[in-house]
N, C-alpha and C positions, 0 to 999 in steps of 0.2 A: 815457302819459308818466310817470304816478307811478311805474306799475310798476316801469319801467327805475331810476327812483330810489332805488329802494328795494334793489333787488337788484343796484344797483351798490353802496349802503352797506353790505349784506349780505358783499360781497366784496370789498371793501374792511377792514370788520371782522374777517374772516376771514384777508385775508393778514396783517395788523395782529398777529392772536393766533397764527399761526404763526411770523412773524418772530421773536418775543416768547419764543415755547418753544424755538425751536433755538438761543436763545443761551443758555439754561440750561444747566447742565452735565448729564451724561446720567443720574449718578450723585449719592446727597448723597456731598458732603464728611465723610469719618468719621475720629474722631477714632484714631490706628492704636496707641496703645498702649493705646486700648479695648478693640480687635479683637486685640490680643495679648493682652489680660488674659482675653476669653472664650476665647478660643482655648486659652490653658494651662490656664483652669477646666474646661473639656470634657474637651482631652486629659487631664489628671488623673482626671475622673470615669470619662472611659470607660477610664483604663485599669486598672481597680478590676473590672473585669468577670473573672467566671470560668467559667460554664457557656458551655456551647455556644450557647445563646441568648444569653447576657449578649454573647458576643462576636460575633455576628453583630451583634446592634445599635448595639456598640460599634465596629467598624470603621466604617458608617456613618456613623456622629457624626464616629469621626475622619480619614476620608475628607471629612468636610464641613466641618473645622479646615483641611483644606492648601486646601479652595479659599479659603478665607477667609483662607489668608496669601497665597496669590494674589492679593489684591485689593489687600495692602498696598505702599505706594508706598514702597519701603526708602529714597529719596534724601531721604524726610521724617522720617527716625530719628535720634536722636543714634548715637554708639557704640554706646554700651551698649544702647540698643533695637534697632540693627542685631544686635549678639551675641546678645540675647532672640530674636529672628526667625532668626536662624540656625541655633539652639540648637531653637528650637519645632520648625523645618522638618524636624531631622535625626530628633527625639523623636515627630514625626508618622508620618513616613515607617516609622521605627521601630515603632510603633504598629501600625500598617497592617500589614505582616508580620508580626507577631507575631498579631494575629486571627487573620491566613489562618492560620499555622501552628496556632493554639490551632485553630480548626475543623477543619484537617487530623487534628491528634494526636486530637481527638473519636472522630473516625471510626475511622482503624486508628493507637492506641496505638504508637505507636515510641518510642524511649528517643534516639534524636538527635534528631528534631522534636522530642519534647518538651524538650531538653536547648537546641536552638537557639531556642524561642518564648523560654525563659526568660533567655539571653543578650540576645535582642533586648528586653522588658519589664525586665530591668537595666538595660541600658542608656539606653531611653527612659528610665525613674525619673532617671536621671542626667543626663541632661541636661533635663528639665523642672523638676529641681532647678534645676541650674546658670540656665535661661531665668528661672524665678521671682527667681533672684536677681539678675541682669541685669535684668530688667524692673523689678524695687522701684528698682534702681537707676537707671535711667532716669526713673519717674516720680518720684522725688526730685527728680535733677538739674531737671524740669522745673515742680518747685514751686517750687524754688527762684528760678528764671529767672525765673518771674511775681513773685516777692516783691521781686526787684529793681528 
C-alpha cells in the first residue's frame, strides 16, 4: 500500500511541475533594442570583411543578424525603433548579396559583379548609418520615458 502512495506522490509532483513549465513562456523576454544594437554591431563588423574568407564568414554572421530580427516583435518598437529595424532588415539583406557576390567576383573577376557588390556594400553603409541613427534615437526617447 506504501508503494501505490508514494508513486501516486511521485505523479502527482510530476504533473504539478509540468503544469508549472507550460505556462512559462517558450522564450525569455528580450529586451529588442538590445537585439537591434547587436545586430547593427555585427552587421557593421562583418561588413568590414574583404577577402574571400573574410566574407564567407561574414555572410554567416550576417545571415544570422536577419534571423535575429526575426525574433523581434516590431509591435513593441517606438517609431524610430520600427525605422532602425526596417533600415537594419534592408542593410542585412543587403549584406547578404553583396558576400555572395564578393565570393562570386573571388572566383571569376567580372567588372559588373564587382561594380554591383560595391553598389550593394554602399548602400548597406547607408542605411546601417541611417539605422544607428534611428536606434540612438529611439533608445533616447526611451530614457527618457523612464525618467519620467
Amino acid at each position: 500500500m506504501a508503494v501505490y502512495i508514494i508513486v501516486g506522490l511521485v505523479v502527482v509532483a510530476g504533473l504539478i511541475l509540468a503544469y508549472r513549465s507550460i505556462g512559462r513562456p517558450a522564450t525569455q523576454i528580450v529586451d529588442p533594442l538590445a537585439v537591434l544594437r547587436a545586430v547593427l554591431d555585427a552587421a557593421i563588423a562583418a561588413s568590414a570583411a574583404d577577402s574571400h574568407d573574410a566574407s564567407h564568414g561574414a555572410r554567416h554572421r550576417i545571415e544570422a543578424c536577419a534571423q535575429q530580427l526575426e525574433t523581434i516583435d516590431a509591435s513593441s518598437l517606438d517609431e524610430a525603433g520600427d525605422d532602425a529595424r526596417a533600415k537594419l532588415a534592408v542593410a542585412v539583406d543587403e549584406l547578404i548579396w553583396w558576400t555572395r557576390l564578393s565570393e562570386r567576383g573571388a572566383q571569376s573577376p567580372s567588372p559588373g559583379i564587382q561594380r554591383a557588390a560595391g553598389a550593394l556594400h554602399e548602400d548597406a553603409l547607408h542605411c546601417l548609418d541611417g539605422a544607428g541613427r534611428a536606434l540612438a534615437s529611439s533608445e533616447a526617447a526611451k530614457v527618457r520615458e523612464r525618467s519620467v
